[in-house]
N, C-alpha and C positions, 0 to 999 in steps of 0.2 A: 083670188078666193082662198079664203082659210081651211083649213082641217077643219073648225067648229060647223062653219055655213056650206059645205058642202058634205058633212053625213045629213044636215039638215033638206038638204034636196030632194025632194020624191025620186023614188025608184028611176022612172025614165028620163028623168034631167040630171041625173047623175052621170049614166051610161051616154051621155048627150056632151055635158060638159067634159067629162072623160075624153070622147072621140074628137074632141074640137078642140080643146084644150091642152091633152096631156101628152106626157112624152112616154113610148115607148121602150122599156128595156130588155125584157126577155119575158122567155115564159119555159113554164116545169109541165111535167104529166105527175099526175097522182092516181092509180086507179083507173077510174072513169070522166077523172073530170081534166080538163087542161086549165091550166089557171097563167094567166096575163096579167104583167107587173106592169105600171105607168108610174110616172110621175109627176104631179099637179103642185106647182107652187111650193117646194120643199117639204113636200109628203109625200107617201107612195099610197097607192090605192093595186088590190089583186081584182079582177075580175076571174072568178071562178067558173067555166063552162061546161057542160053535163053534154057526152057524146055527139064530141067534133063539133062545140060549140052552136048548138042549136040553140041551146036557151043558158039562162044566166041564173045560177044557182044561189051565187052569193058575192057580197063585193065587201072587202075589206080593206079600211083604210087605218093608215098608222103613219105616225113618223120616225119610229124607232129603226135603224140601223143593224139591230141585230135580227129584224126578220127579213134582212134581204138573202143572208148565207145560203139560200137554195138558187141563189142566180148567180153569185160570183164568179162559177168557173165559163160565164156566159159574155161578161163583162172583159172587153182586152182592154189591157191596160199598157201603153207605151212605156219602158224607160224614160224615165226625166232625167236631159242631158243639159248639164249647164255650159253654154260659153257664154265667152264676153266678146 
């Protein structure tokens, strides 16, 4: 599924295809809300949660690269060791 066809998904097949579909990265606190980064098909999608995720505030999807910089230090990343 693309970026275009899945902002186009109602609210609760989004959060559906999300949970069935996507991959896992991290997740940030803001505030009040905890917000969960996924990855669907070479996009990311945030799910925003309001107080210990009870309900779901907001979900943002993008495929830009430079809004992941609030999860990098989340992410390990191995040395790449070449032999032959």
């Amino acid at each position: 599924m693309n970026l275009f066809d899945f902002q186009l998904l109602p609210y609760h097949e989004k959060i559906d295809t999300l949970y069935e579909q996507g991959v896992y990265l991290g997740k940030r606190k803001m505030d009040d809300l905890t917000v969960l980064l996924y990855q669907l098909d070479g996009y990311y999608i945030e799910i925003f949660y309001k107080k210990h995720r009870c309900y779901v505030t907001k979900v943002n999807v993008f495929s830009s690269t430079s809004l992941l910089d609030p999860y990098l230090d989340q992410i390990a990343v191995e040395p790449f060791v070449y032999t032959k």
